[in-house]
C-alpha positions as CSV (number, residue, x, y, z in Angstrom):
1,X,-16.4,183.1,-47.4
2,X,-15.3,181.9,-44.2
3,X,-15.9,183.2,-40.8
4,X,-12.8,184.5,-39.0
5,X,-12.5,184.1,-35.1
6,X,-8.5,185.0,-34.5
7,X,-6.3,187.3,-36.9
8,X,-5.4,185.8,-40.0
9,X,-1.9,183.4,-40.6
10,X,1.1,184.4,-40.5
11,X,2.6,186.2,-43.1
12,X,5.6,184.4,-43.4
13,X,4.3,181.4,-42.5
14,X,1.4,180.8,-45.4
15,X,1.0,183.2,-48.0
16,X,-2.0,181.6,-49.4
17,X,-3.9,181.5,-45.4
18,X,-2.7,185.4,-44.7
19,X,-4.1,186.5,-47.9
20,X,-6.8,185.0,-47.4
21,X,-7.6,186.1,-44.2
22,X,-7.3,189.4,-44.4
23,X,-9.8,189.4,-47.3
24,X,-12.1,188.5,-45.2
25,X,-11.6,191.2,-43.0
26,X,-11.8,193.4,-45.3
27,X,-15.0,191.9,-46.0
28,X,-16.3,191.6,-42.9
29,X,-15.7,195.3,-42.3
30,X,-12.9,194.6,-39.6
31,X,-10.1,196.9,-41.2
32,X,-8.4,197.7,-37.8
33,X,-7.6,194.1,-37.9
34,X,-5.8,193.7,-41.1
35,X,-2.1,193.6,-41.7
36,X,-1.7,196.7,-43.3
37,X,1.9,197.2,-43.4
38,X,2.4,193.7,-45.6
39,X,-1.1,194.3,-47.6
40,X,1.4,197.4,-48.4
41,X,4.2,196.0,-49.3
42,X,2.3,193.0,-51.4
43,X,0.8,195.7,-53.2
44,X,4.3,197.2,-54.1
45,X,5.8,194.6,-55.1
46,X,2.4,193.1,-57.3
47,X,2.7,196.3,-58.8
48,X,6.6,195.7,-59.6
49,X,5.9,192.8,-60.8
50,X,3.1,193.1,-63.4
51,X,5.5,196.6,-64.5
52,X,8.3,193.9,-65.1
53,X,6.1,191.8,-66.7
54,X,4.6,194.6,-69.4
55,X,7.8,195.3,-70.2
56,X,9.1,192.1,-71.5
57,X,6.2,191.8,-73.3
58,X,6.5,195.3,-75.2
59,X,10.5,194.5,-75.6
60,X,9.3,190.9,-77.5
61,X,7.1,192.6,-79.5
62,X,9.4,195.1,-80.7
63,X,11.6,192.3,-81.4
64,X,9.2,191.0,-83.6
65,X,8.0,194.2,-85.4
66,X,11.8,195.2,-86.0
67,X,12.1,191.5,-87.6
């Protein structure tokens, strides 16, 4: 875990650096400091993603059971 001294990356700059970053604020107990309003809308969209993703597997494997 690394040791933050500024806020993390930019958002829209690095991903990867942002996520990061604000894991380790979180960690660090410094949730004031977080970007909440894109941890937010990460969340959202994870969670619209991995819905999308369960269900093309359940219409393959009807596919297959109906074969």
């Amino acid at each position: 875990m690394s040791t933050l001294a500024t806020a993390p990356a930019d958002y829209e700059q690095d991903l990867y650096a942002w996520l990061t970053g604000n894991a380790d604020l979180l960690r660090q107990g410094r949730p004031r400091e977080i970007d909440a309003v894109h941890i937010g809308e990460e969340l959202e969209d994870m969670g619209k993603r991995e819905r999308r993703a369960i269900e093309r597997y359940l219409h393959v494997l009807i596919l297959h059971l109906l074969k």
